[in-house]
Structure formats: C-alpha cells, structure tokens
N, C-alpha and C positions, 0 to 999 in steps of 0.2 A: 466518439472521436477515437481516433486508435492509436498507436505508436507512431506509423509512418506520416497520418497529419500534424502530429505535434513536431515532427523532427523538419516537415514541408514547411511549416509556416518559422520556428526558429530560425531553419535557414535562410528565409528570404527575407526574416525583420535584422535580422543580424548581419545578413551580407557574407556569409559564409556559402559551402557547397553542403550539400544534402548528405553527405560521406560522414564531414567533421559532424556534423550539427548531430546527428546518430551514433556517433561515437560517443561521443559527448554524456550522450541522452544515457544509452546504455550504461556505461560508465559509474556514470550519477543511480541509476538503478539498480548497479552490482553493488555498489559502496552503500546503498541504504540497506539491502539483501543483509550483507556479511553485516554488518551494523547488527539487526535485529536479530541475525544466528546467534550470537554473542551476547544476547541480552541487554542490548546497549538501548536508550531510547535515544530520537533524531528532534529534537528541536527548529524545524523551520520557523524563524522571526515572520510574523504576519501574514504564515501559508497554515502550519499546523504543527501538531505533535504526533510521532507514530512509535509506538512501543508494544512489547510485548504483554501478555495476558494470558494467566492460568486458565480455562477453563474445566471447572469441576467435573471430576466423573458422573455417571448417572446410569440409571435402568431405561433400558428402550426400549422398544414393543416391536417385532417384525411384521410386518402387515399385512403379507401374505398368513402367515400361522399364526400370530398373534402372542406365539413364544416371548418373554423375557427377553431382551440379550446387555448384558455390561456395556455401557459405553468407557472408555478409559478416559482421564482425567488427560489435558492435551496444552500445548501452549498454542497460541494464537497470536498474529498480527494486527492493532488497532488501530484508528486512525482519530485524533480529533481535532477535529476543524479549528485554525485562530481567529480573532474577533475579525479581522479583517475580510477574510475569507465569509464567515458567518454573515456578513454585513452585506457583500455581494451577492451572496444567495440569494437575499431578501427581497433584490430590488427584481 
C-alpha cells in the first residue's frame, strides 16, 4: 500500500477531497518526523509506540576485500506495535 492509497481511501471514508485528506496525512507525518529529530517518543493509544534507539557502534567486514571497516554508533527510529494492532495481525 503506498501513500497515495491511504490518502484515496481516507478521502472517500471521510467525505473529504483527496487534496485535504493528503495534507492532512503529510502533516501528521512531518509532526511525527520533527517529534522523533527531538528525541521525543509518540505514543499512539491502540496503534503503537515509535521512539528513538541508540545503536551501538561496531566492526564490519567489506566484502569485496574483506578489510575491517568501523561502523559508528548511530541513532535509529523504532516502532512497536499496541496490543490492539498485535491482536489484528494475528487474525
């Protein structure tokens, strides 16, 4: 599913035009963005949790040459599912 079918079918369950329904959408996706730049986590009630994550530095292997190389320690976006969510998955 892509962006533009999430923002086709919002607009037709909502009775809105395909313009708002996309701005909207975007909107909501800039505001979770600058959220997580900030280190901030986002609590969705009965969709999920998304927050930030260190991960560690490391040694990595190139594998063409098979050299060494540093990976640097990095932060990361996570996501986890709420029960509700987890609950539909299953079926």
């Amino acid at each position: 599913m892509t962006k533009r079918d999430i923002v086709v079918n919002v607009a037709s369950r909502l009775g809105v035009t395909q313009g708002l329904a996309k701005e909207i959408f975007e909107e909501t996706l800039s505001e979770v963005t600058n959220a997580l730049s900030k280190g901030k986590r986002i609590e969705i009630r009965n969709f999920g949790v998304f927050y930030i994550k260190e991960r560690k530095g490391r040694i990595g292997r190139n594998p063409r040459t098979g050299e060494e190389v540093p990976i640097p320690s990095r932060k990361v976006a996570v996501f986890k599912p709420g029960r509700l969510m987890k609950q539909g998955l299953k079926k």
